[in-house]
N, C-alpha and C positions, 0 to 999 in steps of 0.2 A: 219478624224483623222487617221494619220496615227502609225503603231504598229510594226515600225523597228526596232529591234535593234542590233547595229553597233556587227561584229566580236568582238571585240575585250571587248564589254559589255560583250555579251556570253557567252565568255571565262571567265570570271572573276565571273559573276555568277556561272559558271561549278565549278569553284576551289572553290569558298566559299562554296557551295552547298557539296561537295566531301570532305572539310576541315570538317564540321561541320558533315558529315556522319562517317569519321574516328576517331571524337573524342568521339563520342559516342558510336560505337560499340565499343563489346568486343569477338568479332569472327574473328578466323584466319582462314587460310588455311595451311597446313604445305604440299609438295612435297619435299624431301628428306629433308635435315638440312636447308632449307629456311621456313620462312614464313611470309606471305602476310594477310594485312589487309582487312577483306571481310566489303563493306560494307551496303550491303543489302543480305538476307537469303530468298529465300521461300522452298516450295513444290519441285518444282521440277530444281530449281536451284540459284546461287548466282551470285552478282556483285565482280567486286574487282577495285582499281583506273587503268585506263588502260595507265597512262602516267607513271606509277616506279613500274606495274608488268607485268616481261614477259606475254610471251605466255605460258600458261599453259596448259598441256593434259595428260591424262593418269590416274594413282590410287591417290587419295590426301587422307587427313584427315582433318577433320574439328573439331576445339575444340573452346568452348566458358573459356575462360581464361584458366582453369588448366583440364576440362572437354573436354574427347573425345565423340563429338556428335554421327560422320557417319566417315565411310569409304567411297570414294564415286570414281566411274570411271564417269571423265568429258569431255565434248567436248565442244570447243568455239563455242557462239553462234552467238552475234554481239556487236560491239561496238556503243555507243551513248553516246554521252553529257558526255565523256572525263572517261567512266567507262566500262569497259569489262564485258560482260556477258557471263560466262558459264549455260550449261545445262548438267544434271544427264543423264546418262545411266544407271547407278545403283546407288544404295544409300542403305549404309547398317547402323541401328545402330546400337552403340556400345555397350557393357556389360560389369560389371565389373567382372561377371563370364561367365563359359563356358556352352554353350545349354545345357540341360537334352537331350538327345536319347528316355526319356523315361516319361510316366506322373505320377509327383508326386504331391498327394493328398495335399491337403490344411492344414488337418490336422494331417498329416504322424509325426511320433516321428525325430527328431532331429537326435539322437544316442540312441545307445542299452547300456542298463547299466545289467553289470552281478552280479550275483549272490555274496555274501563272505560266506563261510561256517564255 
């Protein structure tokens, strides 16, 4: 028994495969005012469809709908079965505030409230 199957089967699994991956994510990529449907996420890097997104490199942002996950500096990795892979050089995430410099206790006061005389 043989287990060929023809190019052009392939291909057509590749796009159903890759159709059914973009409708279910809800992760982009954003590189300046573009953005690209990502459609697998790990550790230490993601997919995106490699036939209708450039070449991508440099600083991106990654957001799950209206949520900024990571900043992240990417390098391509390889392409396979019609989906580009990048991999992380860095991967930062994101906050909705800015670091402490400094360590605040868990049960530190809020604000100071003063005195009325």
């Amino acid at each position: 028994m043989s287990t060929y199957v023809s190019k052009e089967i392939s291909a057509e699994l590749d796009a159903a495969r890759i159709a059914g991956l973009k409708k279910t994510s809800r992760l982009r990529v954003e590189i300046g005012d573009n953005t690209y449907k990502i459609l697998r996420l790990w550790k230490d890097g993601f997919t995106v469809e490699a036939e209708t997104t450039p070449q991508l490199r440099g600083l991106v942002d990654i957001y799950d709908g209206a949520n900024h996950l990571y900043q992240c500096l990417i390098i391509a990795d390889q392409d396979e079965a019609g989906e580009m892979r990048y991999e992380f050089k860095r991967s930062t995430a994101s906050a909705d505030r800015a670091p402490l410099d400094f360590y605040r206790a868990p049960d530190a006061p809020i604000a100071l409230l003063g005195h009325e005389e």
